[in-house]
C-alpha positions as CSV (number, residue, x, y, z in Angstrom):
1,X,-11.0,-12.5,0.1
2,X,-8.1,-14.8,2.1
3,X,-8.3,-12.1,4.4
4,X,-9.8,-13.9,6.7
5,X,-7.3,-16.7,6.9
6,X,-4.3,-14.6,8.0
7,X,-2.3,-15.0,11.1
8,X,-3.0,-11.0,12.1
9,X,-0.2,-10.9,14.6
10,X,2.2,-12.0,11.8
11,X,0.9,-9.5,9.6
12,X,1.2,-7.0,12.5
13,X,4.4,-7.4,13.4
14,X,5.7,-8.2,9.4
15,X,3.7,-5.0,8.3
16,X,6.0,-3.1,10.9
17,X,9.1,-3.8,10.0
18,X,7.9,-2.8,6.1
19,X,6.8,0.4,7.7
20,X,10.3,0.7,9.4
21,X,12.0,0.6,5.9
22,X,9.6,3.4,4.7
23,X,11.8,6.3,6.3
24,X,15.2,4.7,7.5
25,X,16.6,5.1,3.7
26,X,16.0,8.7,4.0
27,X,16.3,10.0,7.3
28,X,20.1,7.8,7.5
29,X,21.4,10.5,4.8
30,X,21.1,13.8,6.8
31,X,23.7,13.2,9.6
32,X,25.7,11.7,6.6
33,X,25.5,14.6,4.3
34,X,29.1,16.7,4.8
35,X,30.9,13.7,5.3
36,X,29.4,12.7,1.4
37,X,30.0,16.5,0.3
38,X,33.5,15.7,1.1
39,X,34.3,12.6,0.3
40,X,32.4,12.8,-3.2
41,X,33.3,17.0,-3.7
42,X,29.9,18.1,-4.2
43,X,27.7,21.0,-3.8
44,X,24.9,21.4,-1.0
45,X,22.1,21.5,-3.7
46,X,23.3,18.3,-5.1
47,X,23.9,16.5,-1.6
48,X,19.9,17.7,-1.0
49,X,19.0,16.1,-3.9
50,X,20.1,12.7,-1.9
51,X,16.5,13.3,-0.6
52,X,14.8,14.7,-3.2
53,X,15.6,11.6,-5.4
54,X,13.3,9.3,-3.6
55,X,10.5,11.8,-3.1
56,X,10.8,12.4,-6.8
57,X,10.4,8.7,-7.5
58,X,7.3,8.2,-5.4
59,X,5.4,11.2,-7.3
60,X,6.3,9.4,-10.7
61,X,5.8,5.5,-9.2
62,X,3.0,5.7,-6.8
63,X,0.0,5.3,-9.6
64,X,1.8,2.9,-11.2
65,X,2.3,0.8,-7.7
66,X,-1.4,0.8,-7.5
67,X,-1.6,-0.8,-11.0
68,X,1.4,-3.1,-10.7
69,X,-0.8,-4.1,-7.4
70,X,-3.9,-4.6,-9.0
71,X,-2.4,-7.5,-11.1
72,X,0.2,-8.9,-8.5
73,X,-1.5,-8.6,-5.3
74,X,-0.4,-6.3,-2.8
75,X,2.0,-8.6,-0.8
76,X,3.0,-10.0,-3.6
77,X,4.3,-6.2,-5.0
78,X,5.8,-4.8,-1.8
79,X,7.9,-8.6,-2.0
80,X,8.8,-7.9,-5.4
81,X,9.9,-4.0,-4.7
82,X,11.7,-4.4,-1.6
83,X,14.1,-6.4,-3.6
84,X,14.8,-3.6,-5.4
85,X,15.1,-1.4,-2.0
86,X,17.6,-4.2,-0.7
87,X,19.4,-3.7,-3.9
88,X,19.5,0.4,-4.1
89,X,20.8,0.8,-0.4
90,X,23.6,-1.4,-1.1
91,X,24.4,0.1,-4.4
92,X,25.3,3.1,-2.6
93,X,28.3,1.6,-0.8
94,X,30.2,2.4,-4.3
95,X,31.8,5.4,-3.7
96,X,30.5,7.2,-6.4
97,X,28.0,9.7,-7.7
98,X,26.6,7.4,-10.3
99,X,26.3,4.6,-7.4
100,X,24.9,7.1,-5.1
101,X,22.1,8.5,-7.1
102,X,21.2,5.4,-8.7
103,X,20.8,3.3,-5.8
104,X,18.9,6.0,-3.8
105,X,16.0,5.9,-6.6
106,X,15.8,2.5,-6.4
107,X,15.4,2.7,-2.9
108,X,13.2,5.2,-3.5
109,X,11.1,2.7,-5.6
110,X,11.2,0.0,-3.3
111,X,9.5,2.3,-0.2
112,X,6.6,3.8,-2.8
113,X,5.9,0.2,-2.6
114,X,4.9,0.1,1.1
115,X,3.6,4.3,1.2
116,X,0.7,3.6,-0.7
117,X,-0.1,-0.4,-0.2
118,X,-0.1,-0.6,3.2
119,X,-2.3,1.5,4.3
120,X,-4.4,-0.3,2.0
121,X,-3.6,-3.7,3.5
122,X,-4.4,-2.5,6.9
123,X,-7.7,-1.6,5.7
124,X,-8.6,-5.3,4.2
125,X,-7.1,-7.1,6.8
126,X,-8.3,-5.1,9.9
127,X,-11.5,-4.1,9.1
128,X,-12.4,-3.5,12.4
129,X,-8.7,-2.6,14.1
130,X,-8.0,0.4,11.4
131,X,-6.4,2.8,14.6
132,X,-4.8,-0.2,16.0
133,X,-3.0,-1.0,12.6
134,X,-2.5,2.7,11.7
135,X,-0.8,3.3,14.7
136,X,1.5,0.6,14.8
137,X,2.6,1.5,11.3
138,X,3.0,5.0,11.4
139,X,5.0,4.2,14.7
140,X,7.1,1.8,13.6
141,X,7.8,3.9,10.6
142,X,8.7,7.0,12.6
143,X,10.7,5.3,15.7
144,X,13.1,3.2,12.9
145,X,13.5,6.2,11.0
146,X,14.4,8.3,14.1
147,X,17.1,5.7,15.6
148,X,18.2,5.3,12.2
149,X,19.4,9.2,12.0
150,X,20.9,8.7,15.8
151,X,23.2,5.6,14.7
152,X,23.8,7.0,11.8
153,X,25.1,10.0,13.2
154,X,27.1,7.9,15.3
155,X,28.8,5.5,13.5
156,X,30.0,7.8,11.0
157,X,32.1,9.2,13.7
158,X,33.4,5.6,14.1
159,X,33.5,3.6,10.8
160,X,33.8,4.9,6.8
161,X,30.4,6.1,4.9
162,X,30.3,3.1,2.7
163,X,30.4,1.0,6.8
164,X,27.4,3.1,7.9
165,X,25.2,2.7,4.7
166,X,26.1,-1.3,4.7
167,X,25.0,-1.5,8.4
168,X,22.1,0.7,8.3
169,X,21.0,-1.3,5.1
170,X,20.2,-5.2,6.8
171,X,16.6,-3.7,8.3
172,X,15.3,-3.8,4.5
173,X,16.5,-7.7,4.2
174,X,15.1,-8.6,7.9
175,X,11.7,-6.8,6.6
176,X,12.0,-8.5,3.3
177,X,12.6,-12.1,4.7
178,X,9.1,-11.8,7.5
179,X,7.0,-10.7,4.8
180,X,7.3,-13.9,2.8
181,X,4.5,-15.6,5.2
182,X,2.3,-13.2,4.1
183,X,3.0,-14.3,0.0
184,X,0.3,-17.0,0.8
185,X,-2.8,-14.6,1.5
186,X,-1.7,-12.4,-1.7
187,X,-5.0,-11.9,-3.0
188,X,-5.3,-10.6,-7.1
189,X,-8.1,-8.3,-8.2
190,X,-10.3,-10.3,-10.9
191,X,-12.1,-8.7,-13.3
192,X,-15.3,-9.2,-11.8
193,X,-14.5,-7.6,-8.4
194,X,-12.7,-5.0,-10.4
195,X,-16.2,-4.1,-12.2
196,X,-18.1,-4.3,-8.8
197,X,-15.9,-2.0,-6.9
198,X,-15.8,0.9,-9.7
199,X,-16.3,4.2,-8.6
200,X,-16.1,7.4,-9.6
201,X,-11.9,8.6,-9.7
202,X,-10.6,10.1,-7.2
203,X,-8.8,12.4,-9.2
204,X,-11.9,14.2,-10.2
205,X,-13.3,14.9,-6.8
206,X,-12.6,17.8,-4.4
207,X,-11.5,15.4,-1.8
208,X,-8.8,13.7,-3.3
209,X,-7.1,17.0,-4.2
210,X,-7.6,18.3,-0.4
211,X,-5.9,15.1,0.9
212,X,-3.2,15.4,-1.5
213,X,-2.7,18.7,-0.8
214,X,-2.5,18.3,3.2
215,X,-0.2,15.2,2.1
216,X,1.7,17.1,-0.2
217,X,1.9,20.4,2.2
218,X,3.2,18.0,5.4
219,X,5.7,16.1,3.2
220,X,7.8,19.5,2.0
221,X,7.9,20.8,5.7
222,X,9.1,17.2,6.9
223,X,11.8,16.6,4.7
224,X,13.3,19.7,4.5
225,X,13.3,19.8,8.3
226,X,14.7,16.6,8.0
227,X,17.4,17.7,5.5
228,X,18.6,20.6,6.6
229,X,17.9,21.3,9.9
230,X,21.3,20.1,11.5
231,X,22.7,22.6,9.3
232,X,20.2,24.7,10.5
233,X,21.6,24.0,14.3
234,X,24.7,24.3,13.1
235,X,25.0,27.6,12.1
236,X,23.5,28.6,15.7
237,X,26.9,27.4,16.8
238,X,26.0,24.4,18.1
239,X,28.3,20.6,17.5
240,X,27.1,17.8,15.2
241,X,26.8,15.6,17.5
242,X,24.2,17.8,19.1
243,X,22.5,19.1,16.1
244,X,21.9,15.0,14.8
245,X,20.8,14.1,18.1
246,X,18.1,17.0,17.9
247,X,16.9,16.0,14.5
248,X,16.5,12.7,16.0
249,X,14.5,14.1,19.0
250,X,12.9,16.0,16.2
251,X,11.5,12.4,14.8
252,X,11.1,10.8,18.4
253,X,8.5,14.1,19.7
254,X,6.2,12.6,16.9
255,X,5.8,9.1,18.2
256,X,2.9,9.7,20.9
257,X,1.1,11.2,17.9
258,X,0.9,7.2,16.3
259,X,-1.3,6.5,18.8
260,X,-3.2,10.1,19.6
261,X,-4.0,11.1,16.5
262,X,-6.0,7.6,15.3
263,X,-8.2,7.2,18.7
264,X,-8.7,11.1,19.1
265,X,-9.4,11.3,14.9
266,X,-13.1,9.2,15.5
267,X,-14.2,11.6,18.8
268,X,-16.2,14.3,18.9
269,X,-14.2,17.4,17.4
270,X,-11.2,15.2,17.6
271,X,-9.9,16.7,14.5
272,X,-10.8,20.2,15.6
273,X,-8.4,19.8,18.1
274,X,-6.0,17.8,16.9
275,X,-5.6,20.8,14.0
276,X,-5.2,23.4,16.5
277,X,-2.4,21.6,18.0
278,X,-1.0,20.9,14.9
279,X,-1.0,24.6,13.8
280,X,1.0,25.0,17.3
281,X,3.3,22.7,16.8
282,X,4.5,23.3,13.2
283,X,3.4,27.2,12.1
284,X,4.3,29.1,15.4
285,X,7.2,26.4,16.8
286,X,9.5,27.0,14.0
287,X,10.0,30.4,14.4
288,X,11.9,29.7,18.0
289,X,14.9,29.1,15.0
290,X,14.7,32.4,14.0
291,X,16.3,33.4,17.7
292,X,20.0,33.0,17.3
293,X,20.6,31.3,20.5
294,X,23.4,28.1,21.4
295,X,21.3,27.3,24.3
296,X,20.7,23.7,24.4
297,X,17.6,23.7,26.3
298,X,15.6,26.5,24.6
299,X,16.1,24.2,21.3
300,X,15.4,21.2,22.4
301,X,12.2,23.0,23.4
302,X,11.6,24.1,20.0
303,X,12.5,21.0,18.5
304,X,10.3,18.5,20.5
305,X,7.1,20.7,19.6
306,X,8.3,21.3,16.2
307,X,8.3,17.0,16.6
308,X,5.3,16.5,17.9
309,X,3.7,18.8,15.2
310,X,5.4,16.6,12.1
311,X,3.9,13.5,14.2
312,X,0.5,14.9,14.1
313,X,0.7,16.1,9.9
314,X,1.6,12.9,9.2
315,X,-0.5,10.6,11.3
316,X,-3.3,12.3,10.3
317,X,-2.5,12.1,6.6
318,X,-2.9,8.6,7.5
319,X,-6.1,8.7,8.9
320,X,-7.4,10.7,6.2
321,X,-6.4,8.0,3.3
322,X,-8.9,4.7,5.5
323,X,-11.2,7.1,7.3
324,X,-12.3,9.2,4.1
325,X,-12.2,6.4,2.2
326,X,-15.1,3.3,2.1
327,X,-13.2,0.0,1.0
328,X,-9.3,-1.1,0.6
329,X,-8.8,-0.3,-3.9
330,X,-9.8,2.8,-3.0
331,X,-7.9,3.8,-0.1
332,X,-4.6,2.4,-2.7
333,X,-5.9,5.1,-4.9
334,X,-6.6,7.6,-2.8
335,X,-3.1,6.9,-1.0
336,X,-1.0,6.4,-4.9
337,X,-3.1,10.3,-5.7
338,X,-1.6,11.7,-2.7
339,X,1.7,10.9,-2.9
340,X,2.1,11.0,-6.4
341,X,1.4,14.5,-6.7
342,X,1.7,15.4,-3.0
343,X,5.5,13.8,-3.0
344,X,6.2,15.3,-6.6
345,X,5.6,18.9,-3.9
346,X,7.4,17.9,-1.6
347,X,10.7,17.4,-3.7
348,X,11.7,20.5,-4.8
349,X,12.2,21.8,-0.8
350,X,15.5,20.2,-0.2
351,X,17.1,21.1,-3.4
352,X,15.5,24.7,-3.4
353,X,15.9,25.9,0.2
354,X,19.6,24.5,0.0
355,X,19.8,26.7,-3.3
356,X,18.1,29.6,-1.1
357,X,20.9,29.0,1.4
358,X,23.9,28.8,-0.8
359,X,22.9,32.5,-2.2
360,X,21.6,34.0,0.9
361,X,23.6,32.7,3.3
362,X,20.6,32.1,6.0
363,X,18.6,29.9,7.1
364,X,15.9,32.7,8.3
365,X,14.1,32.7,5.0
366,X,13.4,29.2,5.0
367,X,12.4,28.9,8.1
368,X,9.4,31.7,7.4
369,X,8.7,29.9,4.2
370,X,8.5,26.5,6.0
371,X,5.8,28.3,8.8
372,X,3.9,29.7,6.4
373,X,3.0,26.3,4.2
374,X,2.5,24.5,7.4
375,X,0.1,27.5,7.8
376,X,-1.8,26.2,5.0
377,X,-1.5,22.8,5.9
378,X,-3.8,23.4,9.1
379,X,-6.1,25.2,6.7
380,X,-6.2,22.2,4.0
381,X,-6.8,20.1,7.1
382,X,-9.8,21.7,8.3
383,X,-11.3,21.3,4.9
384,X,-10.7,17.4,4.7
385,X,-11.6,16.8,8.3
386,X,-15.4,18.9,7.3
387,X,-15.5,17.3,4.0
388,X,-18.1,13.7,3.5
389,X,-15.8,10.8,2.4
390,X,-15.1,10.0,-0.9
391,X,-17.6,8.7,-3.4
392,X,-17.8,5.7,-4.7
């Protein structure tokens, strides 16, 4: 491979501002959300579908990424579908349905692009620096897409929607202009490596359905925390302001977890106990909500362990796609399994629990629902972290 040719702090610092374009699309929209049910008259359940859009679209897309890679290269196909990223986040500056919907799949499409290739990338290019690259990359992704929530909840206080969505937007076309270095190490699968690296599909082993599971189980919980839990905040009688600056202290709680989670993941019951805090964090946490309380430092409590336990889910959702994997085509797959079904799961909580809200009128419901699947999360992590890696 041209692997070993590549300028590695340029890919580092390249591959991080990819990874910062994996989230910022989506985790903009919440502090945006009843100024768009406003200005565009709709319903909760369709303003939640603003996120379910994208999650939808990397169920559908992610196995086909992985193929679309295997004859373009895997630089060369995150080039290609950031374009379409660039292109979907300023489509939805038209102040319309139509324009809003439209351009959030194709922004959806453009981050599937970088969810299940880089991973894989870090994996062929740092052979030997897997936490390092993980860690940088799963920061990156979760710092951008925190700040992203705080300025968006901030300029929309000063400047119009279709301001806040341009300005929020030029991240993707910074990301999109560093990566073209990297255009010159994209490496194509021939045939012949093809038919040496065959192995048996991940789709048919135990292992792949695990991860998915755990990827699928920590995606629903994240999102619709991410969705809705302002409006969660909200109803405790709490500002706006407040509530979007919690959801981004919400995102900012998980950042430690970037680096924790790889180095502790390869010690001695590492996982063990990185499980047992993630069971903390995200199954008994959440239920602080249930308390009806304004008080600002009893929820910012909550939500920094809530935080930290969405840092640890995903980071070690990560982990799981290099370290129970054995070379970089089938880390892609394992990672394009995963989110493919695991995203398709994690698409209906937004739209549903904002259903489940409109006819109830509480919160409490979802909030038990949301502690109970990350209940099962811990359990579906403690299989995968006993479980032998894949076979190949």
């Amino acid at each position: 491979m041209q692997s070993s040719k590549l300028n590695k702090k340029w890919f580092l610092l390249s591959m991080m501002l990819v990874a910062a374009n994996l989230r910022l699309p989506i985790t903009i929209i919440p502090p945006l959300l009843s100024t768009i049910e406003k200005d565009l008259g709709i319903p909760k359940s369709l303003a939640g579908l603003i996120t379910s859009i994208p999650l939808i679209t990397f169920a559908i897309l992610s196995p086909v990424i992985v193929k679309v890679a295997k004859k373009l290269g895997n630089e060369l196909t995150i080039f290609v579908f950031f374009i379409l990223l660039i292109a979907g986040s300023y489509l939805r500056i038209i102040p319309t349905v139509w324009a809003l919907m439209l351009g959030t799949f194709l922004a959806g499409v453009g981050i599937d692009s970088g969810n299940v290739l880089v991973p894989a990338l870090i994996k062929d290019h740092l052979p030997h620096q897997i936490p390092l690259g993980t860690s940088l990359y799963t920061m990156s992704m979760l710092l951008i897409g925190a700040i992203g929530t705080a300025l968006s909840g901030v300029l929309i206080t000063k400047v119009s929607l279709q301001s806040t969505l341009a300005i929020l937007s030029v991240v993707a076309i910074v990301a999109l202009v560093f990566w073209i270095p990297n255009l010159r190490y994209n490496h194509r699968e021939t045939t012949k490596n093809f038919e040496r690296k065959q192995y048996r599909s991940v789709w048919n082993q135990n292992l792949g359905w695990l991860i998915t599971a755990f990827f699928g189980l920590q995606s629903i919980v994240y999102y619709s925390f991410v969705t809705w839990l302002p409006s969660i905040l909200q109803n405790h009688g709490i500002s706006t302001i407040f509530a979007s600056n919690l959801l981004t202290l919400l995102q900012l709680s998980g950042l430690p977890c970037s680096f924790i989670v790889p180095f502790l993941s390869i010690r001695k019951n590492g996982l063990r106990n990185l499980l047992i805090m993630l069971f903390v964090g995200y199954a008994i946490a959440p239920l602080g909500y249930l308390i009806s309380t304004n008080n600002a430092v009893y929820l910012t409590i909550i939500t920094i362990v809530t935080g930290f336990g969405s840092g640890l889910a995903f980071n070690m959702a990560v982990v799981f796609f290099t370290e129970k994997t054995t070379n970089p085509t089938q880390t892609a797959e394992v990672s394009g399994m995963a989110q493919s079904a695991g995203y398709l799961l994690a698409a209906i909580g937004p739209v549903l629990f904002g259903f489940i809200e409109n006819v109830s009128g509480s919160w409490n419901m979802i909030i038990l629902i949301l502690v109970a699947l990350s209940t099962l999360l811990a359990l579906s992590g403690l299989l995968v972290a006993r479980h032998k890696p894949i076979e190949e």
